[in-house]
C-alpha positions as CSV (number, residue, x, y, z in Angstrom):
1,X,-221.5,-43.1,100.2
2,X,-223.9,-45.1,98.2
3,X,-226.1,-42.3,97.5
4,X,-223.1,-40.7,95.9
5,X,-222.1,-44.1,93.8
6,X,-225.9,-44.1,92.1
7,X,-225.4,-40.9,91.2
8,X,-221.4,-41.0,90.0
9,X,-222.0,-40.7,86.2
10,X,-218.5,-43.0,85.8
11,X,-221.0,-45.5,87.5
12,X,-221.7,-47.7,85.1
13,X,-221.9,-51.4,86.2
14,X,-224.7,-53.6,86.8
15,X,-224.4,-55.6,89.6
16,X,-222.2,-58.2,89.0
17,X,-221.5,-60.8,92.3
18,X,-219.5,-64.2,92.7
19,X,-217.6,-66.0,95.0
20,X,-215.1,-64.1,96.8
21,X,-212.7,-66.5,96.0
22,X,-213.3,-66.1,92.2
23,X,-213.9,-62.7,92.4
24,X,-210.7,-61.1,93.7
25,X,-208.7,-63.2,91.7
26,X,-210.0,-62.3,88.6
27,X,-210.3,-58.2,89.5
28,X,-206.3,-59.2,90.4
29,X,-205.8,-60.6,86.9
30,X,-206.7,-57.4,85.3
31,X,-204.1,-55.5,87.5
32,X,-206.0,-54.0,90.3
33,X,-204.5,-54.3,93.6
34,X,-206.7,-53.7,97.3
35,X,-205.5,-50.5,98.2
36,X,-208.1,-49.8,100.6
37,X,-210.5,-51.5,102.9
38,X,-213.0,-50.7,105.5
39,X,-216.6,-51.6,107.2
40,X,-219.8,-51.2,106.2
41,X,-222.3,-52.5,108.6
42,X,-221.5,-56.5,108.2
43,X,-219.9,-55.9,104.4
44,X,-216.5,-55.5,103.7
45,X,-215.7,-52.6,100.9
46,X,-212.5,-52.5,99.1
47,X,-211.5,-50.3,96.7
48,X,-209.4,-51.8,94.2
49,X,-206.8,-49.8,91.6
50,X,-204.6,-50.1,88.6
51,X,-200.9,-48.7,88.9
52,X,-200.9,-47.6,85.2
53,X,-204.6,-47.2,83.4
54,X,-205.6,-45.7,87.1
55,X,-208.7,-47.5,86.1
56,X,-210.9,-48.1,89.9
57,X,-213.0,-51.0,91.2
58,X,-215.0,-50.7,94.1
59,X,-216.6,-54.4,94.9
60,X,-218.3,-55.0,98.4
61,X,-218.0,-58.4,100.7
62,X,-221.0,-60.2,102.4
63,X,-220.5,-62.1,105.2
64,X,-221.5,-65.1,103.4
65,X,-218.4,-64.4,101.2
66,X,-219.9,-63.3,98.3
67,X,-218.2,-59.9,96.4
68,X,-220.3,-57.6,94.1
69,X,-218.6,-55.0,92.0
70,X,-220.6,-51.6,92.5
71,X,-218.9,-49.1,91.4
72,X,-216.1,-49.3,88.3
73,X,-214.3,-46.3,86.6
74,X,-211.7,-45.7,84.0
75,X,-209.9,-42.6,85.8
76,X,-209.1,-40.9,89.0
77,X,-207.4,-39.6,91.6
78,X,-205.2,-41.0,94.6
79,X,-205.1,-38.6,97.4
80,X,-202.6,-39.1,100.1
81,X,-203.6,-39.7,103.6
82,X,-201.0,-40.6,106.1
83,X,-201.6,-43.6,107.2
84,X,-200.4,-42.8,110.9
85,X,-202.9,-40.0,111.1
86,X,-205.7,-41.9,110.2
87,X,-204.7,-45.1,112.7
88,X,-204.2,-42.3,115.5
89,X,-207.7,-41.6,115.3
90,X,-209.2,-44.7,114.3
91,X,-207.5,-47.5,115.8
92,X,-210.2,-50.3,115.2
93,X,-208.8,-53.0,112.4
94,X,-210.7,-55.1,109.7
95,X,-210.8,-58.6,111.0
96,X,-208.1,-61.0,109.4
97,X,-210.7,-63.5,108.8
98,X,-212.2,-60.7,106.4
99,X,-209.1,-59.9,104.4
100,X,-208.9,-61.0,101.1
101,X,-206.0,-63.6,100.2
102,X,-203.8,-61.2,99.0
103,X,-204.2,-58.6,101.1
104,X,-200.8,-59.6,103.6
105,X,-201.2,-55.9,105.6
């Protein structure tokens, strides 16, 4: 995945990190939401979208709780995966202790 992200042209961010508690906040007051999260190694990757502009943050989680943005776009597209399907075969869960705070899943 991150060889694709250096090479995504709609890549254009420089690494930008805070606080996770500052950070998701203030990706939430531009109107992304978490709608997806997984592991990576120790790092928690979340990728973040906006209902109406469908503009996209992807922002990664350190276990010292500190979240960089990596990738951010202005466009895309949501594909549909059933969420059943993908537990079925895949049962393992993100730890609560590394969702964000309002991520109530």
């Amino acid at each position: 995945m991150a060889a694709f992200l250096c090479a995504a042209p709609a890549v254009a961010v420089a690494s930008q990190c805070a606080p996770t508690q500052l950070m998701i906040p203030a990706l939430q007051r531009t109107g992304e939401q978490v709608v997806w999260r997984g592991l990576a190694g120790t790092h928690l990757v979340l990728l973040m979208l906006h209902s109406s502009t469908r503009a996209w943050t992807i922002a990664g989680t350190s276990p010292s709780k500190i979240t960089c943005i990596v990738a951010h776009g202005q466009d895309g597209e949501l594909i549909t995966v059933g969420a059943e399907d993908v537990r079925a075969r895949n049962p393992t869960r993100v730890p609560d202790r590394e969702r964000p705070p309002n991520d109530h899943r």
